[in-house]
Kinemage of the C-alpha trace (Angstrom):
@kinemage 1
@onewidth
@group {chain A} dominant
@subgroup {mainchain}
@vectorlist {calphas} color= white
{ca unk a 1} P 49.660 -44.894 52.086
{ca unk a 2} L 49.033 -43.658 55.373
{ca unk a 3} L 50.841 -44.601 58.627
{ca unk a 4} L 47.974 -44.655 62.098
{ca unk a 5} L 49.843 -41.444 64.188
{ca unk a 6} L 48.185 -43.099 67.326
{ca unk a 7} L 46.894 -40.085 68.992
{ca unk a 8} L 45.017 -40.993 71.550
{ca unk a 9} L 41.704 -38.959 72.381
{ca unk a 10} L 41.889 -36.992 75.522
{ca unk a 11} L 38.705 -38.335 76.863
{ca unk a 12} L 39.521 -42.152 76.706
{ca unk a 13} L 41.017 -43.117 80.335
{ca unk a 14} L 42.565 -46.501 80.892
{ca unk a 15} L 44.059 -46.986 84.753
{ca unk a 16} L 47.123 -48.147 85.599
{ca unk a 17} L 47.242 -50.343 89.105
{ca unk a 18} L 49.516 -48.256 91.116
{ca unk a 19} L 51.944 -50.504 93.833
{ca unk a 20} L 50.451 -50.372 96.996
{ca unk a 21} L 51.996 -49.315 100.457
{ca unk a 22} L 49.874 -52.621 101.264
{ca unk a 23} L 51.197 -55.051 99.711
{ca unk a 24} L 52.425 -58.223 101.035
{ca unk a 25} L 56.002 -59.032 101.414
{ca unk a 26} L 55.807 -62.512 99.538
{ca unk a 27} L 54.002 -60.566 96.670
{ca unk a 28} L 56.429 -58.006 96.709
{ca unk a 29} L 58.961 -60.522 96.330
{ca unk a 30} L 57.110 -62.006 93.367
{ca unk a 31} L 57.322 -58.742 91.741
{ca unk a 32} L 61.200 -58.223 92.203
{ca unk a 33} L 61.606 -61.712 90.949
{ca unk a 34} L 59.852 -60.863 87.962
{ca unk a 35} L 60.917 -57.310 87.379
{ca unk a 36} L 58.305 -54.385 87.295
{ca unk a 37} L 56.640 -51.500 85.059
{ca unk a 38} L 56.139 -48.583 86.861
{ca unk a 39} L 55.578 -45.035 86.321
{ca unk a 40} L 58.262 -42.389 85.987
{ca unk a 41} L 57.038 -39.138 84.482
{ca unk a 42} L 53.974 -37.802 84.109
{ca unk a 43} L 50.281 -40.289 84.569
{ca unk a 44} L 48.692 -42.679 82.596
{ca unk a 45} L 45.252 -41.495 81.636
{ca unk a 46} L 44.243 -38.495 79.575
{ca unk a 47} L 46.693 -36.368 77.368
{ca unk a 48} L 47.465 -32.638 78.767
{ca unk a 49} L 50.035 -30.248 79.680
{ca unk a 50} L 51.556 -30.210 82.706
{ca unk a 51} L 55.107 -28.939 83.878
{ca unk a 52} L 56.666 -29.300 87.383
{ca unk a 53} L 58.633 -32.532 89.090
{ca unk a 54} L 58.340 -35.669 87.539
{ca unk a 55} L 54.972 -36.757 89.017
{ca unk a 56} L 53.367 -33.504 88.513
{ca unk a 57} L 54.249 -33.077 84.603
{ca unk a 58} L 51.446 -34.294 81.976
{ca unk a 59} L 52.416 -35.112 78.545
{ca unk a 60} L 50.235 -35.742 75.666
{ca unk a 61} L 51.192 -38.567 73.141
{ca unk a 62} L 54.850 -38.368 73.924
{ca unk a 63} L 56.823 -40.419 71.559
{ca unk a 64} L 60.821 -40.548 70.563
{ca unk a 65} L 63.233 -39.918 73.247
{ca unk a 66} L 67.245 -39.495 73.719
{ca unk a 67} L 69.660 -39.253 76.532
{ca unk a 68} L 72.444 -36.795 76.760
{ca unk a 69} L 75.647 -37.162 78.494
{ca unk a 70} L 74.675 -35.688 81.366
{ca unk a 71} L 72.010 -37.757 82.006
{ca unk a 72} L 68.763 -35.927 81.233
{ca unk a 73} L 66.414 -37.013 78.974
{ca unk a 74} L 64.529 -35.379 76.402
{ca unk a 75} L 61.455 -36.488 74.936
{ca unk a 76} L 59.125 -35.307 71.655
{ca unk a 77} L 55.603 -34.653 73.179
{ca unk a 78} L 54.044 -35.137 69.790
{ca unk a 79} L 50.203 -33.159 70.563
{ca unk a 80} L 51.966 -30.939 73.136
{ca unk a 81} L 54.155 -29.835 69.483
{ca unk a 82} L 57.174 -29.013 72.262
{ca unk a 83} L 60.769 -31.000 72.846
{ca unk a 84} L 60.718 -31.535 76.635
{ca unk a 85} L 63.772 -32.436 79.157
{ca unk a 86} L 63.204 -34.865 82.042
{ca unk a 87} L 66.403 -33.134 84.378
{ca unk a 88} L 68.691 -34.245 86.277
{ca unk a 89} L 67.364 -32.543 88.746
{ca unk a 90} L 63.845 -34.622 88.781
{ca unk a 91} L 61.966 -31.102 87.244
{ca unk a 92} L 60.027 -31.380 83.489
{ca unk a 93} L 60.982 -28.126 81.593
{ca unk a 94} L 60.049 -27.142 77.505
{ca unk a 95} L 63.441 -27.381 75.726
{ca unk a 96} L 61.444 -25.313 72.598
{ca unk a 97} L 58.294 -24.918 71.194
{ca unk a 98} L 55.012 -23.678 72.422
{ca unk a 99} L 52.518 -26.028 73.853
{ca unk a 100} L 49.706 -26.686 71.104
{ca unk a 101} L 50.896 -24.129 68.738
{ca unk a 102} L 50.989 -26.420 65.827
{ca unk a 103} L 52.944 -24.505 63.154
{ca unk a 104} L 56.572 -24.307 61.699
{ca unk a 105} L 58.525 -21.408 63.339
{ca unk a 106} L 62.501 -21.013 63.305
{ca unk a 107} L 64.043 -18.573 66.206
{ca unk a 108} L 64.905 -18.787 69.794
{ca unk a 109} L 64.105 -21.825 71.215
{ca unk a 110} L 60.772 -21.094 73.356
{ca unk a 111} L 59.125 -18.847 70.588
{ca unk a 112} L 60.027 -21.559 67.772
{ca unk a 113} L 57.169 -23.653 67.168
{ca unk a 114} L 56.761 -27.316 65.995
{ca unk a 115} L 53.998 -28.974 64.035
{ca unk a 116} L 54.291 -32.580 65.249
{ca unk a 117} L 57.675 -33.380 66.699
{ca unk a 118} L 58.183 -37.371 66.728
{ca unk a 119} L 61.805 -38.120 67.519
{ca unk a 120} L 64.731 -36.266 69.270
{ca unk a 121} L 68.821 -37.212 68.709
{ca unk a 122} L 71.441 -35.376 70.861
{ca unk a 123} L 74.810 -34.765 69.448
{ca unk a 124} L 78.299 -34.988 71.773
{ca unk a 125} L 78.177 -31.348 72.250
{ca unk a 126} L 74.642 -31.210 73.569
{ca unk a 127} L 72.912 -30.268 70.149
{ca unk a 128} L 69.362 -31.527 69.242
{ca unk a 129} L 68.338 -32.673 66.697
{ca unk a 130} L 64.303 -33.163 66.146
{ca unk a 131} L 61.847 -35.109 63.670
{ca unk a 132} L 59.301 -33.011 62.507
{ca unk a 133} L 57.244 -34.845 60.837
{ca unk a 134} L 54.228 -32.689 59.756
{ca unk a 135} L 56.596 -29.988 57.901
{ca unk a 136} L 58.572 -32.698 56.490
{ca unk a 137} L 61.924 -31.413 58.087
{ca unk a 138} L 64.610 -32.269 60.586
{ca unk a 139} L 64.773 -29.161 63.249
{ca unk a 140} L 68.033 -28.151 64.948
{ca unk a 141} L 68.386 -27.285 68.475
{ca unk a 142} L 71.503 -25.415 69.263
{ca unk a 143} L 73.372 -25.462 72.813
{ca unk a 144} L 72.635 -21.396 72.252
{ca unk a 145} L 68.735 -22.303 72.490
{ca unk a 146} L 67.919 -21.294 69.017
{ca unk a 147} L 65.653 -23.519 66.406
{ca unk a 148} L 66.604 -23.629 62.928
{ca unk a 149} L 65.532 -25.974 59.849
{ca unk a 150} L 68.827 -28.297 59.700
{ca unk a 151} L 67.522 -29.960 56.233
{ca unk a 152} L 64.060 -30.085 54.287
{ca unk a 153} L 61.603 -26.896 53.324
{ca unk a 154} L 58.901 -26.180 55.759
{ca unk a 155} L 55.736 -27.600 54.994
{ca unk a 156} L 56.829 -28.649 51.558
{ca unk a 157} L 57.099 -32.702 51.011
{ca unk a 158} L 58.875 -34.366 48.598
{ca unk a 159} L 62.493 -35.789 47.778
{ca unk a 160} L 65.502 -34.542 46.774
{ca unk a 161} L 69.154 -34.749 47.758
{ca unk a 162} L 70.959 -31.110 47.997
{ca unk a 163} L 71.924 -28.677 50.857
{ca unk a 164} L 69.737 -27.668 53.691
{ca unk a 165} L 66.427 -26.276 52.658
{ca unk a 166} L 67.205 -27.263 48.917
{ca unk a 167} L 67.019 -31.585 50.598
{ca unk a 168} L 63.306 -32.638 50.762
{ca unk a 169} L 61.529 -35.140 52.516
{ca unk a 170} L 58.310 -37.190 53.043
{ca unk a 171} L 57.187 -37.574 56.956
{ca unk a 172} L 60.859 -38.068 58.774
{ca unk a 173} L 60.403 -39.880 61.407
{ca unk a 174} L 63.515 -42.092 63.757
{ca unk a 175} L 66.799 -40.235 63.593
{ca unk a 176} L 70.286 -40.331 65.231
{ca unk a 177} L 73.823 -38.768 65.275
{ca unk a 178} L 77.050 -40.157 65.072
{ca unk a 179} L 80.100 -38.870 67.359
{ca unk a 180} L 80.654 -37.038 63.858
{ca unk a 181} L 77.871 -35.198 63.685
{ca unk a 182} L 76.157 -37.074 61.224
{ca unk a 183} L 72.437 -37.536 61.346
{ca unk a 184} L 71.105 -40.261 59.927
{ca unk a 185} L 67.028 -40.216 59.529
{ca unk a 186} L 64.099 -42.473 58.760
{ca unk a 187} L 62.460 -40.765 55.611
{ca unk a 188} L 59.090 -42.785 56.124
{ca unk a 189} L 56.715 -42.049 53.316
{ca unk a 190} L 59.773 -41.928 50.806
{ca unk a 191} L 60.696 -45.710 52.384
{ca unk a 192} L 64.493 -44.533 52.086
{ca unk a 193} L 66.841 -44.372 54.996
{ca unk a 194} L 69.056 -40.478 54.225
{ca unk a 195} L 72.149 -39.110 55.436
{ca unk a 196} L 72.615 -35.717 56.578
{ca unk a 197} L 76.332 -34.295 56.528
{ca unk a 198} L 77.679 -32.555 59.395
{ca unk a 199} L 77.482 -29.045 56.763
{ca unk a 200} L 73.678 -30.000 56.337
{ca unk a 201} L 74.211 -32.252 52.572
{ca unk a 202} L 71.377 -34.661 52.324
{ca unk a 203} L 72.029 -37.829 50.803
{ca unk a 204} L 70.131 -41.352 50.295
{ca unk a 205} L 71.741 -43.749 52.074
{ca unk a 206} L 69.648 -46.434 51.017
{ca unk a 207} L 66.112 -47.373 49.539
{ca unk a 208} L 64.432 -45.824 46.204
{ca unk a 209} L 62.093 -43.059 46.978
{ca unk a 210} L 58.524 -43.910 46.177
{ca unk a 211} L 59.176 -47.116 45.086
{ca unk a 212} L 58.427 -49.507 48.719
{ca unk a 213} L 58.694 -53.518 49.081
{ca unk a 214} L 61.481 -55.740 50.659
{ca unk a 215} L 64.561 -56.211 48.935
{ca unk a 216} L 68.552 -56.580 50.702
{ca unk a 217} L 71.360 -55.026 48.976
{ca unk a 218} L 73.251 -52.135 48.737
{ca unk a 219} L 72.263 -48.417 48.372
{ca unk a 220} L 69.480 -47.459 45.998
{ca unk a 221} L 69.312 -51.428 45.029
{ca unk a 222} L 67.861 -52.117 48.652
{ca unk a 223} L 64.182 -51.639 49.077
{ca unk a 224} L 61.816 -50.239 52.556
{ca unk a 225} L 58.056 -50.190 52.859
{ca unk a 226} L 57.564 -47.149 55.617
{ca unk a 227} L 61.424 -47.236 57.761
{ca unk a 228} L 60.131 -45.655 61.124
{ca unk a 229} L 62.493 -46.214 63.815
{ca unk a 230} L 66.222 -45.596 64.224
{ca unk a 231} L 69.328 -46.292 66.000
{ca unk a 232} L 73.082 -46.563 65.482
{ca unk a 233} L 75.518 -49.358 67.032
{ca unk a 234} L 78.726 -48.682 68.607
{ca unk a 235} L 80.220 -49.164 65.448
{ca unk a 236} L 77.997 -46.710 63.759
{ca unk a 237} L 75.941 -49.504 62.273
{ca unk a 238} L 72.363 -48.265 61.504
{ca unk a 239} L 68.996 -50.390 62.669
{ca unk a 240} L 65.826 -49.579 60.898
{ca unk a 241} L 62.635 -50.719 61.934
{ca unk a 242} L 59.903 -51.198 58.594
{ca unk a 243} L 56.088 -50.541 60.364
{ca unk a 244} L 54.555 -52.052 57.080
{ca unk a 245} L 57.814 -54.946 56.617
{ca unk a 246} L 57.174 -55.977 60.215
{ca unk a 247} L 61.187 -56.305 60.587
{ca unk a 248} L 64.410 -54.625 61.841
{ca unk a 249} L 66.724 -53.745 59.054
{ca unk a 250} L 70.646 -53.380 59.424
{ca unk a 251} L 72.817 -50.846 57.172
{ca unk a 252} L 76.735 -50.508 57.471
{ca unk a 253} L 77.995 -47.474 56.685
{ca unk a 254} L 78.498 -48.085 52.935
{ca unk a 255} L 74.492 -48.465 52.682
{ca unk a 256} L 74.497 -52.525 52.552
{ca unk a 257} L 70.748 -53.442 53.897
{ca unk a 258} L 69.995 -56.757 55.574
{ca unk a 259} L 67.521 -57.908 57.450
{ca unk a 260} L 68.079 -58.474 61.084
{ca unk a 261} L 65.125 -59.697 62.576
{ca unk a 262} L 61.658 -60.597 62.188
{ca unk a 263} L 60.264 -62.235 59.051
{ca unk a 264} L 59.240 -59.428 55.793
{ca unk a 265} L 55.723 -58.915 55.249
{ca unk a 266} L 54.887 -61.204 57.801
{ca unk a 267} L 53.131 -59.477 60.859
{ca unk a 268} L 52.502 -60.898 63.958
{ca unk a 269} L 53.862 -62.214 67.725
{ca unk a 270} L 56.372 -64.756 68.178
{ca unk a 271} L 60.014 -64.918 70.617
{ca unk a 272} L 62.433 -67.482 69.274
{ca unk a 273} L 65.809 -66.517 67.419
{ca unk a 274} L 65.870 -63.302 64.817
{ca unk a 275} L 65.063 -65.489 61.777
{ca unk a 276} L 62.061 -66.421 63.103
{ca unk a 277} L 60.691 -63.864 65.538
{ca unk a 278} L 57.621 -62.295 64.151
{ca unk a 279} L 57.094 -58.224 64.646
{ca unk a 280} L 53.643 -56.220 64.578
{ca unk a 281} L 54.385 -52.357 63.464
{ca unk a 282} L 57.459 -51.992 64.990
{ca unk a 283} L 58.256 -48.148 65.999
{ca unk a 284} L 61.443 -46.589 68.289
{ca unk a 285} L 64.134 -48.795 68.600
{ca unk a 286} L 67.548 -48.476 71.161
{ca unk a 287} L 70.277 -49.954 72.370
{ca unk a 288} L 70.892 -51.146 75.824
{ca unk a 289} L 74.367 -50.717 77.829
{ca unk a 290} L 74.251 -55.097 77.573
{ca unk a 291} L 74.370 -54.626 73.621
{ca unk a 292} L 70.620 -55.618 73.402
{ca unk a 293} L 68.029 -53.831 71.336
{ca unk a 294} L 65.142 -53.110 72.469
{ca unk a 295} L 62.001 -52.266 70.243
{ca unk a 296} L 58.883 -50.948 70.445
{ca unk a 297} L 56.567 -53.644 69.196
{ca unk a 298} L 53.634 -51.319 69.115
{ca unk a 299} L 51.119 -53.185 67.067
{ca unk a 300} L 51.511 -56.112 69.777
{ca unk a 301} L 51.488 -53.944 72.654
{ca unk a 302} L 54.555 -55.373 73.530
{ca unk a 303} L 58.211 -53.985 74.145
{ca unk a 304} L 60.753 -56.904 73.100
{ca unk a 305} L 64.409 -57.438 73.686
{ca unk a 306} L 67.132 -58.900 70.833
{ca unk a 307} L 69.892 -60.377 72.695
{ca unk a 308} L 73.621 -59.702 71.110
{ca unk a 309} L 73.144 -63.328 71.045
{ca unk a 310} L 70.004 -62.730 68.584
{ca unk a 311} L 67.326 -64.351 70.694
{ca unk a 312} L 64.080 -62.314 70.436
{ca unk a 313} L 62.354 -61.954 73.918
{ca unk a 314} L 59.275 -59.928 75.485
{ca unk a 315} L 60.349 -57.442 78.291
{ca unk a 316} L 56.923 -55.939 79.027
{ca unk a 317} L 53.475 -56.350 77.897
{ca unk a 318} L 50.737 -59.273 77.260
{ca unk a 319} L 49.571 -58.247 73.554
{ca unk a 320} L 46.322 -57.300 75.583
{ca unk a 321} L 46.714 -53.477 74.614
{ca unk a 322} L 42.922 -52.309 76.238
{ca unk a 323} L 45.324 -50.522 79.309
{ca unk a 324} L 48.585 -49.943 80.943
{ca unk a 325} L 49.380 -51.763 83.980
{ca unk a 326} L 51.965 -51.219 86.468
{ca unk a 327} L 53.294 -54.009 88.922
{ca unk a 328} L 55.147 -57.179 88.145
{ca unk a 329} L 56.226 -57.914 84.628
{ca unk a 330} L 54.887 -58.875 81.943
{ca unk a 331} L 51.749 -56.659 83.162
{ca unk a 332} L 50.496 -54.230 80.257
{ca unk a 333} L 51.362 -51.918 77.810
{ca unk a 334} L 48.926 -49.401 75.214
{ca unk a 335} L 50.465 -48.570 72.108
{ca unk a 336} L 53.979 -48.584 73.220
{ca unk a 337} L 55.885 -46.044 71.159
{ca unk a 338} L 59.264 -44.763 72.465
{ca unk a 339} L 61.963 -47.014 73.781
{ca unk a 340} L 64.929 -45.250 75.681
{ca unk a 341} L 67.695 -47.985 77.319
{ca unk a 342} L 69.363 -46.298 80.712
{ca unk a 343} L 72.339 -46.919 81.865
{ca unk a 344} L 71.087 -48.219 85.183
{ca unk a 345} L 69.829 -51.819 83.128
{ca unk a 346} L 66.326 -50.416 83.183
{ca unk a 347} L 64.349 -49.260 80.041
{ca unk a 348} L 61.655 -46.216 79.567
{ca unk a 349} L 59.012 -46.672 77.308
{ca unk a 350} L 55.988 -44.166 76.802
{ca unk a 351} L 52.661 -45.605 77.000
{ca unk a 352} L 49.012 -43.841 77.267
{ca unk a 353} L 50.281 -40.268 77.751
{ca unk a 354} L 52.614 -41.167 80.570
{ca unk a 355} L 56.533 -42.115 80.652
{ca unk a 356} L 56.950 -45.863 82.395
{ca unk a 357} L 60.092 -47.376 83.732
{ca unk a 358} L 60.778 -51.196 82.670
{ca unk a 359} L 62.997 -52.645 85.363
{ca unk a 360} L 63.813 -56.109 84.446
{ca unk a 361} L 64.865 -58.865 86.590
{ca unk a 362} L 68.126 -58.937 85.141
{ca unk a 363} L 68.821 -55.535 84.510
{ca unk a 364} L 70.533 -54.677 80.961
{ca unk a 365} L 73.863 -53.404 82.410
{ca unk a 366} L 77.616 -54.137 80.318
């Protein structure tokens, strides 16, 4: 079983249309009517490395992203194999890692190395916590600026429950932290959902390793074909999103598994309520200050919206998927991957190597 990593080759360029100085007033009021995608980090085109302000840094496949309290924003640049931070101060700086140094290194936090970071959680006390996939672990990021393995063996895949290096997984992907410093993580290729203690104890939450398909219930009587993406509630409710089940799970904290949206097994594009919306590979997923969650809908180029009132609705994107377009909304998303709600209403999704801005016509405020 293999999950497509979407890398995308650095010499394939697709254009965005940029807003024009130009344009006319009763288009540009067309545009705010509608809402608009536009760029906010980094360019749409080919995948490099580039630091400085926001419109000077290049990324390269960025994916999973998380907001700390502060307000900066830190992002997984997957080919780049560093953890990134968007600042406060409108600069892109390398949290850890070194830029294409594929490997598995522990120790202070710009001579660590990733192989292929995917997602990023930050704890209340400014702790990171990072996916990485290719050595099958979940990486820590102290406040101190040190990397250490939090749970899993380096470059060893598997499963097991236990303590720290003795836990094993298969291709961890979407992960978050509670307010008790619990991570909980998206053990793809192992189609479980696992818990990771505060003291680093792994346990399974949910789903039977190896054994994938669709099934609600509790604990190791539910069943997951490939969980990918993420996210806790307010409550600390978990959302899951299946790429191969084409739906968005929900676990309470006792490991009960339903299904919240989208129809199992049954790919494809439709709005409507959460019974009968239909998903396509479904990736990141996060909530929005309005209670909404918003998911990347990456195999229909899409990013969608689920109302607390469980309508399913598209925020950006046409299904077209051959560029990324910026201007009014519904314009055009590539491979959408990582979904990041702000508290301003607006959303950030990365698309084609660049970081875009969603700002909907009714912005997702409380």
């Amino acid at each position: 079983m293999q999950r497509r990593h979407f890398i995308q080759s650095a010499g394939a360029l697709a254009l965005g249309t940029a807003l024009s100085p130009l344009i006319s007033q009763t288009a540009f009021a067309a545009m705010q009517a509608a809402g608009t995608l536009e760029v906010f980090a980094g360019a749409i085109g080919p995948g490099m490395y580039n630091g400085g302000d926001f419109a000077q840094a290049r990324f390269h496949d960025p994916r999973g992203m998380a907001l700390d309290a502060q307000g900066n924003i830190f992002v997984a640049d997957y080919v780049n194999s560093v953890v990134r931070k968007l600042g406060t101060d409108g600069q892109v700086s390398i949290v850890a890692g070194q830029v294409e140094q594929r490997d598995a290194r522990n120790g202070p936090a710009l001579q660590a190395r990733f192989y292929s970071p995917e997602c990023v959680a930050v704890a209340t006390d400014g702790t990171l916590f990072v996916s990485d996939s290719g050595s099958n672990t979940v990486r820590r990021i102290s406040r101190e600026g040190r990397v250490s393995t939090l749970a899993g063996k380096l470059e060893v895949e598997g499963f097991a429950d236990g303590t720290g290096q003795q836990a094993r997984f298969n291709h961890p992907v979407g992960l978050d932290v509670n307010a008790k410093g619990v991570v909980y993580v998206a053990d793809a290729y192992n189609s479980t959902v696992r818990r990771i203690s505060a003291k680093g104890v792994v346990s399974t939450l949910a789903g039977s390793p190896g054994d994938t398909g669709w099934r609600d219930g509790r604990g190791a009587q539910a069943r997951f074909n490939t969980p990918v993406g993420l996210t806790l509630d307010a409550q600390g409710q978990i959302y899951v999103s299946e790429y191969f089940n084409n739906v968005i799970r929900k676990i309470t904290p006792d490991g009960t598994v339903t299904t919240f949206a989208g129809k199992p097994g049954k790919g494809g594009f439709a709005d409507g309520n959460v019974g009968e919306a239909l998903f396509l590979h479904p990736q990141t997923l996060s909530f929005a200050p309005d209670g909404s969650l918003i998911v990347a809908d990456t195999g229909n180029n899409r990013v969608r919206r689920i109302s607390p009132q469980g309508e399913v609705s598209t925020l950006a994107g046409t299904g077209a998927g051959e560029k990324v377009t910026t201007g009014a909304l519904p314009a055009e998303l590539h491979l959408p991957y990582g979904v990041l709600a702000l508290a301003d209403g607006s959303v950030l999704v990365t698309g084609l190597n660049a970081i875009l801005r969603i700002q909907p016509s009714k912005l997702l405020k409380a």
